[in-house]
N, C-alpha and C positions, 0 to 999 in steps of 0.2 A: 423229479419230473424233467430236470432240463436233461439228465442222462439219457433218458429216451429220444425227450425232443432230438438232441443231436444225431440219433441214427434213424431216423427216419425223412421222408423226402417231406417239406415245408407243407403242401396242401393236407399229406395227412392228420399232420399236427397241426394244424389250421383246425380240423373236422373237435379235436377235442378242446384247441384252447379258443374257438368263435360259436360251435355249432354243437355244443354240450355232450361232445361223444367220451366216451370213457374208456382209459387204456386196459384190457382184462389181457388174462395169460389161461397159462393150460390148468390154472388152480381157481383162480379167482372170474374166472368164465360162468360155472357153475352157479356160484352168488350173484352173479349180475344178474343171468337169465333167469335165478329164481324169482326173480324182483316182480317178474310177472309182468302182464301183455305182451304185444307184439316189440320186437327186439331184434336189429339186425345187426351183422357181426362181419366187418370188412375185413377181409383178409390181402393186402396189397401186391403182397410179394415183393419180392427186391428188386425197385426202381430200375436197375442198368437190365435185368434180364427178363422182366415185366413193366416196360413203361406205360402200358394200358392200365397198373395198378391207379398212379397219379392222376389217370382221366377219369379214375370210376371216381376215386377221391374227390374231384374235383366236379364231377355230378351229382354226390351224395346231398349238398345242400339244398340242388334245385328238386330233387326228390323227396326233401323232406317238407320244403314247400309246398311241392303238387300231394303230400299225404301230409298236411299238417295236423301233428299231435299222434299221428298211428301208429309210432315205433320210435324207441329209444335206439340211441346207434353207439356200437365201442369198435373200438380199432386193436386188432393185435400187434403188439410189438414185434418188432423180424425174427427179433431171438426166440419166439414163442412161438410163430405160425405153425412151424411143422408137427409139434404137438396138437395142437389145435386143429390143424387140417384132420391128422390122422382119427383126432378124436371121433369126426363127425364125418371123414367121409372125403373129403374136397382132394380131389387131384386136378385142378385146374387154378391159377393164378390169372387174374384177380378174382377172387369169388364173392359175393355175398350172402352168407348163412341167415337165413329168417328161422326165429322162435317164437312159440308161443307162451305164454306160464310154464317158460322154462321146457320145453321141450320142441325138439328138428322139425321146422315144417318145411322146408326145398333150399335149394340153392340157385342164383343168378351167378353162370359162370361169363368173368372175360366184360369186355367193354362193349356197349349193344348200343344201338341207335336210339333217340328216346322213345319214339314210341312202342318200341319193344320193353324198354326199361318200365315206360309205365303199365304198359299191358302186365311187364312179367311182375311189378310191384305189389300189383292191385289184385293179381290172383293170388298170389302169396299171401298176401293180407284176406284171404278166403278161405285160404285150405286148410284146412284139419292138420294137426302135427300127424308125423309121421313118420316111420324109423331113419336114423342117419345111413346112408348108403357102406353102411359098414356088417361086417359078424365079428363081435367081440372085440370091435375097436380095430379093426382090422378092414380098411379102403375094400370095395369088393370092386373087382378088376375081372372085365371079359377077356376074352382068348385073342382078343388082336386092340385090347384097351391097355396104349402103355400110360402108364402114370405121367401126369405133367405137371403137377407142381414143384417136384421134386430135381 
């Protein structure tokens, strides 16, 4: 664990050694979200070229406050994200992935104001799963959608 801690920016490792989040990768993702209910999955991006990562980090506490008990939360390690993102879909940095019993219900992209954050939480915590914005594990990209997590 301290290997990780060390590449990552302090508040996100904050989130798993004060606020019970847990480090998953592109294998051990699967097991976590099978664990079942609602389950969000912060993807930070790399601190120097996403510093909006550390402020979503750094809001995830006060949002598990304003939904307490509604969602278990893991953080991806940096060496891991890009698997992870492509898994499900995310070309935006910071995102956060919502699951259901293990399966995609939406994504929160990027760092929002709160009461966007809770509007967008609480509808998340509503919706029905539904497919990752992917075909066959493959990001699905419009005709003037460039990629940005990448």
């Amino acid at each position: 664990m301290t290997e990780i801690a060390e590449r990552h920016a302090p508040l996100v490792q904050r989130l798993v050694d004060r606020f019970g989040a847990a480090w998953v990768d592109e294998t051990s993702v699967t097991g976590w979200l099978a664990q079942g209910g609602d389950r969000v999955v912060l993807l930070a991006g790399d601190p120097v070229r996403f510093p909006e990562g550390v402020d979503v980090a750094a809001v995830l506490p006060e949002l598990m406050k304003a939904f307490p008990g509604r969602f278990a939360l893991a953080a991806v390690p940096r060496d891991n994200e890009d698997a992870v993102a492509r898994r499900y879909g995310c070309r935006h940095w910071p995102s956060l992935l919502f699951f259901r019993a293990g399966q995609y219900v939406t994504a929160i992209a990027g760092m929002q104001d709160w009461d966007v954050y809770l509007k967008g939480v609480a509808a998340a915590l509503q919706m029905p799963p539904s497919r990752p914005p992917t075909i066959g594990g493959i990001p699905v990209v419009g005709e003037n959608d460039a990629p940005a997590c990448h």
